[in-house]
N, C-alpha and C positions, 0 to 999 in steps of 0.2 A: 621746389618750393624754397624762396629764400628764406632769409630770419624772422622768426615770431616773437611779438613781444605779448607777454601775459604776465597779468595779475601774482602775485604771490599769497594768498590767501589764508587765512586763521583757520585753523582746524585744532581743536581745544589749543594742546599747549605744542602743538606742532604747526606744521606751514605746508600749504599745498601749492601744488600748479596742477590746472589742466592743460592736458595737451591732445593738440586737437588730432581730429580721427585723420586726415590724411596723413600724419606725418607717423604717427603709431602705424597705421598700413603699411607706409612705403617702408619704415623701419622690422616690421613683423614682431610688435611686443605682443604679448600675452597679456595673462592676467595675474602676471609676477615679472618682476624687473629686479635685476642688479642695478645698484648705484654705487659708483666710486668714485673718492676724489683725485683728480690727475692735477697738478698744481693748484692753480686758483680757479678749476672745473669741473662743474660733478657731471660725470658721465652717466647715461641711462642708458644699459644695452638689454636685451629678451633675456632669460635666465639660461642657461646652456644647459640643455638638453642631452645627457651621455649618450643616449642608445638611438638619437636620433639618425632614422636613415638604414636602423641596422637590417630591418625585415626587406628591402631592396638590393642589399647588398647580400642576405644569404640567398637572394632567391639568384641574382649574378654570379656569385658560386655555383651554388646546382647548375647553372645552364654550363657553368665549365666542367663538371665532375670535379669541383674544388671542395665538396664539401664531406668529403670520407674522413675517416678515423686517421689518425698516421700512426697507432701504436696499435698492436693486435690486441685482441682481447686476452687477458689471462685471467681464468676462472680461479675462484676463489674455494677452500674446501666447505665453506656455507653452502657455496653455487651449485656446487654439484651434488651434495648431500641433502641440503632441507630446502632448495629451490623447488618451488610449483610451481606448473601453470594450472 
């Protein structure tokens, strides 16, 4: 899609744009956005997601045996004393 040109719009004492649903799609925004200015442009990217991806990636682990402990366990004197099952 090339450039769109849109309205800038009153919203109380703020200013909107819409923008239209293909370009949100092809972009993958949500229903939050970062905006920052890079010189004289405000940028709108999806809001970054930390842990996105991560339940695919442990499950690609497990299929390698990557996902074990690397320190051994050391019980504790709680552990072994007032621990139940």
């Amino acid at each position: 899609m090339s450039a769109v040109k849109t309205p800038i719009i009153k919203i109380g004492n703020s200013r909107g744009i819409r923008i239209p649903k293909l370009l949100i799609d092809q972009v993958g925004l949500g229903n939050e956005v970062e905006i920052t200015v890079q010189r004289d442009q405000l940028v709108i990217r999806p809001t970054s997601r930390p842990r996105y991806g991560w339940d695919e990636q442990f499950r690609a682990m497990a299929s390698h045996s990557d996902d074990l402990l690397l320190d051994e366990l050391t019980p504790t004197q709680w552990d072994v004393s007032e621990w139940k099952w």
